[in-house]
C-alpha positions as CSV (number, residue, x, y, z in Angstrom):
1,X,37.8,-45.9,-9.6
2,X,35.7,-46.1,-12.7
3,X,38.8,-47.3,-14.7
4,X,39.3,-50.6,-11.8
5,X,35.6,-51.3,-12.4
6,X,35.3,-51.0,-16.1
7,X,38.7,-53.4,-16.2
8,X,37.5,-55.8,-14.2
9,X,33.4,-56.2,-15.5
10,X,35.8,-56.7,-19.2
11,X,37.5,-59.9,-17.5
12,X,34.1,-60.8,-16.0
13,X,32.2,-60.4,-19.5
14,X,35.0,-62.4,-20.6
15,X,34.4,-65.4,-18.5
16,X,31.2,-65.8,-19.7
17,X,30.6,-69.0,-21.4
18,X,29.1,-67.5,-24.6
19,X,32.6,-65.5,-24.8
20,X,35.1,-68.7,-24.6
21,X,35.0,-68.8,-20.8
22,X,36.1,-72.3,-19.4
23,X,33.5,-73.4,-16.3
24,X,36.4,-75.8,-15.6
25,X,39.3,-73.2,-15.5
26,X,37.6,-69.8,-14.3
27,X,35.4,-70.0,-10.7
28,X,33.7,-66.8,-12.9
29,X,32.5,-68.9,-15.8
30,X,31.3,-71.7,-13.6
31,X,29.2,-69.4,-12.1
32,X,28.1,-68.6,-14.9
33,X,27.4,-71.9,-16.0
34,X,25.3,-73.0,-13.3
35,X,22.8,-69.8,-13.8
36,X,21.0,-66.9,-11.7
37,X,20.5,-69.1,-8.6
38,X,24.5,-69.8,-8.0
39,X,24.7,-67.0,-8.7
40,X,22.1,-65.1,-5.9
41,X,23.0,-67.6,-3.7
42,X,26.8,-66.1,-3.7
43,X,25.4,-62.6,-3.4
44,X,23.5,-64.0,-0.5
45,X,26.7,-65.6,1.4
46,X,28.8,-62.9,0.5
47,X,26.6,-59.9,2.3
48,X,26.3,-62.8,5.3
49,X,29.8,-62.4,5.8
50,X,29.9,-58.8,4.9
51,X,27.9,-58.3,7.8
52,X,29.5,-60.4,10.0
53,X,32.9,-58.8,9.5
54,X,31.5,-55.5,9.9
55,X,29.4,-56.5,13.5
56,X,33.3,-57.7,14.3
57,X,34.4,-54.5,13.5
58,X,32.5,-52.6,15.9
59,X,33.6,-54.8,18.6
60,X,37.3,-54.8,17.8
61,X,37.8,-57.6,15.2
62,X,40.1,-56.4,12.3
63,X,38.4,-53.7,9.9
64,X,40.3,-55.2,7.4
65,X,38.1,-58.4,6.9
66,X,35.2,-55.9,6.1
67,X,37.3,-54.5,3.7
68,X,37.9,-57.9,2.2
69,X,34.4,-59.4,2.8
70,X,32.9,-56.0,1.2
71,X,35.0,-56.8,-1.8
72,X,33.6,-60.0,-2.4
73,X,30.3,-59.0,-2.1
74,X,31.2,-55.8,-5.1
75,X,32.7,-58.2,-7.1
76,X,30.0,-61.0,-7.1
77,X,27.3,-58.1,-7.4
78,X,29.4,-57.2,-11.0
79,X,29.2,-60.8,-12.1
80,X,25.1,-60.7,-10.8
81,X,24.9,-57.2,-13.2
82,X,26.9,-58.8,-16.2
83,X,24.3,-62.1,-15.8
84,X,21.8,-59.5,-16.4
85,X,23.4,-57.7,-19.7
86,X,24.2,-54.2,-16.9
87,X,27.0,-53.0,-16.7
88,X,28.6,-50.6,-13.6
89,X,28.8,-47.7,-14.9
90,X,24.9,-47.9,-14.9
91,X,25.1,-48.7,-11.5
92,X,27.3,-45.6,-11.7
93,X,25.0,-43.5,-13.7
94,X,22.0,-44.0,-11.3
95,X,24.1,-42.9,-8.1
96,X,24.7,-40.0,-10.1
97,X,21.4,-39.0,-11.1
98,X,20.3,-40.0,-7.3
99,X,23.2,-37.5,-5.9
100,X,21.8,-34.6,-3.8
101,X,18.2,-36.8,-3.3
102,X,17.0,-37.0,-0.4
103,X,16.9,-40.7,0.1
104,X,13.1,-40.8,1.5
105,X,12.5,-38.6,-1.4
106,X,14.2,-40.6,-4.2
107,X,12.3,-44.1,-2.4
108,X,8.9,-41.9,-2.5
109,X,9.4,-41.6,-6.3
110,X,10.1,-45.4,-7.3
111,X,7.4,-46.4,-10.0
112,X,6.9,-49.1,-7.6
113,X,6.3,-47.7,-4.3
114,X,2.6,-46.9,-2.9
């Protein structure tokens, strides 16, 4: 899995304008282009009809549009981390070091919570 991930966050670093990409020959580079909001507002679409397809799911709509939808919203969340200079195997690496947490207990222990 890591392999599919680190492949494809190489073609997504790639597109980057500052690495040759072409806003007018890569969708990937144009997002990058137009900045952070294009960008969130994807992410935002993307988990809209992530959601959808899985509510469709549970009522007999083809599990395979979740599948699909769900991979759109990955993919757009690796362009969101590669905006950001992150990269998935962080995303990875915190997972890891959250593995066998209980989840109230790891959200307890944010810096951020009160």
């Amino acid at each position: 899995m890591t392999t599919v991930l680190d492949r494809l966050a190489a073609v997504i670093e790639s597109r980057k304008p500052a690495n040759g990409g072409d806003p007018a020959a890569s969708y990937v580079a144009r997002l990058f282009a137009k900045g952070d909001d294009a960008i969130l507002k994807k992410i935002g679409e993307e988990a809209v009809e992530t959601v959808m397809a899985a509510k469709d799911a549970r009522h007999g709509g083809d599990p395979d549009k979740l599948l699909y939808e769900c991979a759109d919203l990955w993919f757009h969340s690796l362009v969101l981390l590669s905006q950001f200079g992150l990269s998935p195997q962080q995303v990875l690496d915190e997972l890891a070091r959250r593995e066998g947490l209980s989840g109230l207990d790891e959200k307890a222990a944010r810096p951020d919570q009160h």
